[in-house]
matplotlib code that plots the C-alpha trace (Angstrom):
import matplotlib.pyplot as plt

x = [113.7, 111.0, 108.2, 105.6, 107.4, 108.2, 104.2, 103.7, 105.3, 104.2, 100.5, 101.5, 102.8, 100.0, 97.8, 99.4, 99.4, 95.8, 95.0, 96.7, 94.9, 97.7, 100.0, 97.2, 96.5, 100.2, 100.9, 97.4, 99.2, 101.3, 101.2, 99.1, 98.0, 101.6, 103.6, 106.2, 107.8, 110.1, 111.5, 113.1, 110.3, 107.5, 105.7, 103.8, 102.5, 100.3, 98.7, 95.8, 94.0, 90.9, 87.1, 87.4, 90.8, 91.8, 94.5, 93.8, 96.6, 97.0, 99.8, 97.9, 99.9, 97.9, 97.3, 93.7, 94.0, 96.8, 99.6, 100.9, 104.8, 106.0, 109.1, 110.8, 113.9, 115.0, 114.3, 117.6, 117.3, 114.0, 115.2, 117.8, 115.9, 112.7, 114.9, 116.4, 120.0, 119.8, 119.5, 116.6, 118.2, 121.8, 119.8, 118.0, 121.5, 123.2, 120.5, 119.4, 115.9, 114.1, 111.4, 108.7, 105.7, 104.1, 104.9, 108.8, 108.4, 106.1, 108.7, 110.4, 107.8, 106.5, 109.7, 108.3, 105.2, 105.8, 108.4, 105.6, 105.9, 109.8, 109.2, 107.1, 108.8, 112.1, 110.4, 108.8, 111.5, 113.8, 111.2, 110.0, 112.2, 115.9, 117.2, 116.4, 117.7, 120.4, 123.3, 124.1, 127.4]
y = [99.8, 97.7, 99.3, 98.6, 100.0, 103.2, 103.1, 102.1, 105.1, 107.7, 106.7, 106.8, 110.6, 111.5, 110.6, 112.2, 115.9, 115.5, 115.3, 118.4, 121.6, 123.7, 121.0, 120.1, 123.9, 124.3, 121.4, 121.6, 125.6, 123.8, 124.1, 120.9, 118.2, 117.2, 113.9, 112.0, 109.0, 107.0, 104.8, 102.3, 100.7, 101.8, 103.5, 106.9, 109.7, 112.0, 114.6, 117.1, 119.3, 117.6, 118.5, 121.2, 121.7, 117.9, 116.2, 113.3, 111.0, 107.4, 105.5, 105.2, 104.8, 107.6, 111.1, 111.9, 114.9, 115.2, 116.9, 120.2, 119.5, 115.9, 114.9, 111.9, 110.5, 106.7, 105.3, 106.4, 109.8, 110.4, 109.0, 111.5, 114.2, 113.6, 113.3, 116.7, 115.3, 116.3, 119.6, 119.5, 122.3, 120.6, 116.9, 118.5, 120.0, 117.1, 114.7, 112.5, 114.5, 115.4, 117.9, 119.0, 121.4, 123.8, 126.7, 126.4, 128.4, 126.2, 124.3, 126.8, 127.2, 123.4, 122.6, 125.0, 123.7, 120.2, 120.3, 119.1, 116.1, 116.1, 116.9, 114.4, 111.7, 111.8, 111.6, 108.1, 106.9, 108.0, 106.3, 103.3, 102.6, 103.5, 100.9, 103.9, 106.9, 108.4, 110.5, 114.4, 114.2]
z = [87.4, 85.7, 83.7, 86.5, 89.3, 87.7, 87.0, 90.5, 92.1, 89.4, 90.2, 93.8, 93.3, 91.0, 93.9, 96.6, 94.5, 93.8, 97.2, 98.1, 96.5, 96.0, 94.7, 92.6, 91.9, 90.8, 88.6, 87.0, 85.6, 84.1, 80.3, 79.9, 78.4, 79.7, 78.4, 80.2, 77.9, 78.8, 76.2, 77.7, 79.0, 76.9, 79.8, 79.5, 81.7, 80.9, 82.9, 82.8, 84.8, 85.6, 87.0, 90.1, 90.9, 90.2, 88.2, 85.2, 84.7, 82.9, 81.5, 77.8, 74.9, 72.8, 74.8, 74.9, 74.1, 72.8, 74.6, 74.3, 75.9, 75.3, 77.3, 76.4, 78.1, 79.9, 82.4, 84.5, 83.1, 84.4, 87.8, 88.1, 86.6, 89.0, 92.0, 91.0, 90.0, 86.7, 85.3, 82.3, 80.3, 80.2, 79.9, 77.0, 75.6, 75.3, 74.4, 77.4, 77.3, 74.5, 74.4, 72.2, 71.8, 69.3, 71.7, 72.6, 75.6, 77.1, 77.8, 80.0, 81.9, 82.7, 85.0, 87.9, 87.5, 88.3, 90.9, 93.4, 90.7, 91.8, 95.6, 95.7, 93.7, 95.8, 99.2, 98.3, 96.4, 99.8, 102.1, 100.2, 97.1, 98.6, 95.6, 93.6, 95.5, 93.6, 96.1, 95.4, 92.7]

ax = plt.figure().add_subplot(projection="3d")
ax.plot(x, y, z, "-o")
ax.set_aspect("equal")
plt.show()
C-alpha cells in the first residue's frame, strides 16, 4: 500500500463517519486530539472533534493541537489492526504498535471509540480495495 492510497481511503472513512451523527458522536468521545502514524510511509491522521457534532481530520505532519493518544505502527500493522485482525493490546505487547499519552488509560478507552473507524475501514477496503483485504487467521 502506497502512502496516498492509505490517505485516500482514510479520508474516504473520515468522511463517511462525519456524515453519520452517531458515528460521528461516538468517535468524537473518544479521548482526542487522536494520532494515527504510520511510519512506513510518513503519513499521519489526526482526529478531533470538530464544530457541532462534526469530526476534523488532516494528514499534517505536526498535530494542531497537539494529541492526547498517539498511535504509531506500519503500514501492514495498521491494515490488520483497522480491519480487526489484529488485537491492539497483543500488537502493543509485542511491539508492532506503539502507544502513547499523558493519561495511560486513555488508551484503553480510545479502541471502542473508534471502531466505527474499523467498521468502516474494512467495508471499503472489502468493496473497493479487495488487494488489501486481509482473510480471518
Amino acid at each position: 500500500m502506497s502512502s496516498k492510497e492509505l490517505r485516500q481511503i482514510l479520508d474516504e472513512v473520515m468522511r463517511s463517519i462525519d456524515a453519520d451523527p452517531e458515528d460521528a458522536r461516538r468517535l468524537s468521545g473518544a479521548p482526542a486530539p487522536l494520532r494515527f502514524e504510520f511510519t512506513d510511509l510518513r503519513l499521519a491522521l489526526n482526529i478531533a472533534p470538530g464544530a457541532t457534532g462534526h469530526l476534523r481530520w488532516d494528514f499534517a505532519q505536526r498535530a494542531k493541537p497537539k494529541a492526547r493518544i498517539r498511535l504509531r505502527m506500519d503500514s501492514e500493522v495498521a491494515n490488520r489492526l483497522l480491519q480487526g485482525r489484529e488485537n491492539a493490546a497483543i500488537a502493543i505487547a509485542r511491539g508492532r504498535l506503539r502507544a502513547s499519552a499523558a493519561d495511560p488509560g486513555a488508551i484503553l478507552r480510545v479502541f471502542p471509540a473508534v471502531l466505527p473507524l474499523f467498521s468502516r475501514y474494512r467495508e471499503l477496503v472489502a468493496a473497493r480495495y479487495p488487494h488489501l483485504a486481509v482473510s480471518g487467521d
